[in-house]
N, C-alpha and C positions, 0 to 999 in steps of 0.2 A: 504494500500500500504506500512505499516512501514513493515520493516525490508527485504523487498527487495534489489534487488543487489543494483537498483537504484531507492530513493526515490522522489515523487515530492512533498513532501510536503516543505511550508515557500518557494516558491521557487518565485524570481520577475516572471512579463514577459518575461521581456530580456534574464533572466539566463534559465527560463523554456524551450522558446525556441531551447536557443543554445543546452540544454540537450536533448531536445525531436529529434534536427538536427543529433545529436549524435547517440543515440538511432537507428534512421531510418538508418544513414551508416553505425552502425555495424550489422544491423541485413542486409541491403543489400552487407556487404561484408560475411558474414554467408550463402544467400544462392547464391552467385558467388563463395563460396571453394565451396561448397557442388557441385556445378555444375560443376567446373573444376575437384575436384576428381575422374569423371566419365570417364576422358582424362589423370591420371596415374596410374599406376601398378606398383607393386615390384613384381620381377619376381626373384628366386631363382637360384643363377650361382652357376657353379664350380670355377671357376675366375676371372679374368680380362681381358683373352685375348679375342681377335679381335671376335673370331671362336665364341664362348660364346654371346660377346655383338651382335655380328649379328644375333644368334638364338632369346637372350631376347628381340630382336628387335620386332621380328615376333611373338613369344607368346605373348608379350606385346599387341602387336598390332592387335589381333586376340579377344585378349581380349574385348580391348576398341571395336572393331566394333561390336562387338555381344551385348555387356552395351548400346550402344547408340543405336542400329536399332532395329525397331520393325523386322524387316526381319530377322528369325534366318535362312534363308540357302543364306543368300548374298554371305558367303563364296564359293557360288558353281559357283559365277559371275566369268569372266575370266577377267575382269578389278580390281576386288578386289583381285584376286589369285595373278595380274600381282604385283598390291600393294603389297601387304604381302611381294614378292621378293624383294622389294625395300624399304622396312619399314622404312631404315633409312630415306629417303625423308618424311617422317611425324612427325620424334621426334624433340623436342623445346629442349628439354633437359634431362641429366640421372646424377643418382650421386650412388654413393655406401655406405650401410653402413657393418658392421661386427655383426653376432650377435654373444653374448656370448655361449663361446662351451656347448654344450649340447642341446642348445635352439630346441626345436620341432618346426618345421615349420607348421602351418594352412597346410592343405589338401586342403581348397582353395586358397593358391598361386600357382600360376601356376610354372613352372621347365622348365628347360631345358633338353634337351634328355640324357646329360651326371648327372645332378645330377637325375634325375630321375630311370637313369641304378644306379648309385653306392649308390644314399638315402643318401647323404653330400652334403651339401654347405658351400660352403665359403663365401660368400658373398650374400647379398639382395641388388640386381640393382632395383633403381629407377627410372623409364621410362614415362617422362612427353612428352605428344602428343600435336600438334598443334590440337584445336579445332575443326576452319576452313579448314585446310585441311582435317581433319577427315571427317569432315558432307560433303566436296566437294565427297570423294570414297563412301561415302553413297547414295547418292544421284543421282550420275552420274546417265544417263539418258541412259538406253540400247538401239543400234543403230534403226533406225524405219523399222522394215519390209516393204519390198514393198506390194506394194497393188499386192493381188494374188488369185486364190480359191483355191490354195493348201495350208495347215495348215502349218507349221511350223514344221520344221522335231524333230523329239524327242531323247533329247540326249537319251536313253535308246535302241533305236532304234539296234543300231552295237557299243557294247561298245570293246574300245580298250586299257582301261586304269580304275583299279575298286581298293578299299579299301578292301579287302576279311575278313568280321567281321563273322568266320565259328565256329561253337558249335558243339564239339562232345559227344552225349551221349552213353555210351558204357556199358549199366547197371550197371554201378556202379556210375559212378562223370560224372556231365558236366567240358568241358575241354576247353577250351578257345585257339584257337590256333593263337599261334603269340610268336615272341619274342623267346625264348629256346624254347618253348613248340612246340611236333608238329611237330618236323623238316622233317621229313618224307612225313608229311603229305601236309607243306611246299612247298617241293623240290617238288612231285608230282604236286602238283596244280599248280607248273608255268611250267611245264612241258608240263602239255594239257595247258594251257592259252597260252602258244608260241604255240604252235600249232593251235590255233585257232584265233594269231591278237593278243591276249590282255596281257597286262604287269598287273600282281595282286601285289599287297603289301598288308602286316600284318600290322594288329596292335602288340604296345609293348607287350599286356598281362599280365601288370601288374595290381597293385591292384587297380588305378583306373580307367581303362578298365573294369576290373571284376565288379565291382562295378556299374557303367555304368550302362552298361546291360544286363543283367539277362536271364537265358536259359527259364522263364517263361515271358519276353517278346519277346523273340527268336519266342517263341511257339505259341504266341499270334499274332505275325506279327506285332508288336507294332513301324511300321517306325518313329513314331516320336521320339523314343527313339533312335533308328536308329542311327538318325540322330545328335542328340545331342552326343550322346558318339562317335561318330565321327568327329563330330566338334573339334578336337583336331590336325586333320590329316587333309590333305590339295586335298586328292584325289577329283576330281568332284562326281565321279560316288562312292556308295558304294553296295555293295553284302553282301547282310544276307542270311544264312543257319544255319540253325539248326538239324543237320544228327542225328538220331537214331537208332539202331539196333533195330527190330523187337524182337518179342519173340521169334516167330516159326524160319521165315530163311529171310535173305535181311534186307533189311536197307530203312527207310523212311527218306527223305528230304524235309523240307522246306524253299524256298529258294525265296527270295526277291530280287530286286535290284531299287533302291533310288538315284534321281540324281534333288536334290530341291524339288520341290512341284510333282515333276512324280515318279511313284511307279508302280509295278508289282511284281505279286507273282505267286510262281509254286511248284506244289505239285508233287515230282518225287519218284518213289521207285524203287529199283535197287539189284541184287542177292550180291555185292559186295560195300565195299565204293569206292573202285576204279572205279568202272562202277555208283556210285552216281556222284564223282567228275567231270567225261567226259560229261554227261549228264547234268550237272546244271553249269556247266563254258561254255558248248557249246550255254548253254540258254542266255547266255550273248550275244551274237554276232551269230545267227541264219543264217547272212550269211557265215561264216564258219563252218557250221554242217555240212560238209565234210570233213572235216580233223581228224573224229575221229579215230581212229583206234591204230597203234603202233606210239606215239609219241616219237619228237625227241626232245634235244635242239632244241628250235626257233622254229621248227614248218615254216609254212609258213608266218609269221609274217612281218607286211608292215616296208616298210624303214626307216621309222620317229622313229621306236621302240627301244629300246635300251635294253641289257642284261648285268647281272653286275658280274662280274669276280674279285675273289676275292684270294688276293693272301699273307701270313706270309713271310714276307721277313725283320724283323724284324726294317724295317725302312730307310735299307742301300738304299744310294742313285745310287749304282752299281746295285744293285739290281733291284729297279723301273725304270732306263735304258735301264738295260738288257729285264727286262717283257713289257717296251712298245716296243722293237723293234720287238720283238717276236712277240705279238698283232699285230701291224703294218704288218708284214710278211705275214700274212695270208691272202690269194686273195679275200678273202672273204669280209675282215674288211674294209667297208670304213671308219671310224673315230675311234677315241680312245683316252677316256681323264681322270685324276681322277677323284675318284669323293666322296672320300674319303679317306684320309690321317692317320694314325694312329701309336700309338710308336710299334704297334704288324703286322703290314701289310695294305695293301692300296687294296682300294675298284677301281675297274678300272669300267667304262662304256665304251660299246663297241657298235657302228651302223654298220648295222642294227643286233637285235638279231639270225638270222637265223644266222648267225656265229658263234655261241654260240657251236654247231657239227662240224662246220672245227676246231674249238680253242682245242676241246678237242680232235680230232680227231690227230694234229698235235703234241699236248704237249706231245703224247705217247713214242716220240724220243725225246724227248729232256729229258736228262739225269739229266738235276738241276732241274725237276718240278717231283712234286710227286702229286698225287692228292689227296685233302683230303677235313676236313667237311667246313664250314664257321663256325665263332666263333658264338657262342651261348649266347651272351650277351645282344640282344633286341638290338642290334644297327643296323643301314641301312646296317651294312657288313653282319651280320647274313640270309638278305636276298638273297644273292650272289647267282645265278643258276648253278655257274661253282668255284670250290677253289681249290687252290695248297697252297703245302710248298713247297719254294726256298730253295733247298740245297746250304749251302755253299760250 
């Protein structure tokens, strides 16, 4: 035992003991860090404002539930989603430190959406969780089904609302669409998705999206992987496809859709990718496979849906004024709120998305709107269904 940290040799009873008392509390306060470690996170900001600490809230916190539950799809729970919104009700405490310029950040710290778009931080927030309320959102007890012979209806059943994780192979590269990438391809698929009930969102498409997962687990139907590189996104429902052009002529589709432990798969082929995408977004929601044909903005899409209208107005607050009145205006429009804020223009949500064709329909008179693309930056404006520039 010589030359240990701590020797017991020549030692009395008395002292032995007190050393060995010793002994036993640090190594019981060694594995109480170790256990709490598992309840904080340093999460990579652009900042210190408000906007920021409420994201690192939720990545933070996204974190810790997935570290601690053996359940990797809780996040698909609607009591855990309601969590996440509210994230700040879990944290004990956060603190900031700075790290020296240059410093590379681990690929396993998690980011925020805006250092993740620009690859800078300013700051590493420290995000310390209440334990026990953590294990309480873990834990909750999902409400009791009634006693029935009918099963339990399946969220995959009529999706209204998907994560669209879509792979183009086009002989030459798989192409990952999301984020700048794609935009076309983009705009068309919520184009038929209003048309048929369902709001789709991208993914960023960045590098660790790509990374994620792979057009040979694409190809493989590999949902647990799915799933996992999804886990980053907050959609219940997610949509894998993997579209290829044929050699001869048409284009093959494999197309998934993952909502927890339920999964489906469909093998579609189609003379066009446009007549793939009607066909495998309509396989989403089988009770509107009637609505295919010449889509419009919104589509016949239910009232709870919303479309997001995105507008360069450079910030002015005459501006955001003027475009909620306009919005408002429209007989169409029963509500209308930000829902995104920015130094380059403001992302509007607008109920129900079927108005999504009167708005643009309307803005063709009106002489300060011009119509144009959404910015191309991987941010939530990028997925805009509807964009203008505000002429000054």
């Amino acid at each position: 035992m010589r030359n240990n940290w701590l020797s017991l040799s020549n030692l009395s009873p008395q002292s032995g003991a007190l050393r060995l008392l010793a002994v036993a509390c640090l190594l019981m306060g060694s594995v109480a860090a170790s256990a709490q470690s598992s309840y904080v996170v340093e999460v990579a900001v652009a900042d210190k404002s408000a906007a920021e600490q409420k994201q690192a809230y939720q990545v933070a916190l996204r974190r810790v539930l997935l570290t601690n539950s053996p359940d990797k799809t809780l996040l698909n729970r609607d009591d855990v989603r309601a969590g996440l919104n509210e994230a700040e009700l879990y944290v004990e405490s956060f603190s900031y430190r700075s790290p020296e310029p240059g410093t590379i950040i681990s690929r396993s710290t998690p980011v925020t959406d805006v250092v993740r778009r620009t690859g800078e931080a300013a700051q590493l927030m420290m995000v310390a969780f209440n334990p026990a309320r953590i294990q309480e959102l873990i834990s909750a007890k999902k409400p009791k089904q009634e006693d029935s012979d009918e099963p339990a209806p399946s969220a995959l059943a009529n999706v209204t609302s998907a994560l669209a994780w879509i792979l183009v192979q086009d002989g030459r590269s798989d192409v990952l669409v999301g984020g700048s990438v794609g935009a076309s391809v983009m705009q068309r698929s919520r184009e038929i998705a209003g048309g048929n009930g369902i709001r789709l969102t991208f993914p960023a498409a960045d590098q660790v999206d790509i990374d994620a997962l792979t057009g040979d687990q694409l190809r493989a139907k590999d949902t647990a992987a799915v799933s996992a590189a999804a886990s980053r996104y907050s959609e219940p429902v997610v949509v894998a496809a993997y579209l290829a052009r044929k050699r001869s002529r048409g284009w093959v589709g494999l197309w998934s859709k993952v909502a927890g432990e339920e999964v489906e798969h469909q093998e579609i082929e189609a003379d066009t990718l446009d007549d793939m995408m009607a066909l495998g977004i309509s396989w989403l929601n089988p009770a509107s496979a009637g609505a295919q044909g010449e889509y419009q903005y919104g589509g016949d899409a239910p009232a709870h849906t919303e479309g997001l209208v995105w507008v360069s107005s450079g910030g002015a607050t005459a501006a955001y004024a003027k475009m909620m009145g306009f919005l408002n205006s429209v007989d169409s429009v029963a509500s209308v709120y930000p829902k995104e804020i920015g130094p380059n223009g403001t992302l509007f949500a607008v109920m129900p998305r079927t108005a999504l064709n009167a708005i643009a329909a309307n803005a063709q008179s009106q002489t300060w709107l011009r119509r144009s693309s959404p910015p191309a930056d991987g941010s939530l404006s990028a997925q805009a269904e509807l964009a203008f520039d505000f002429l000054q």
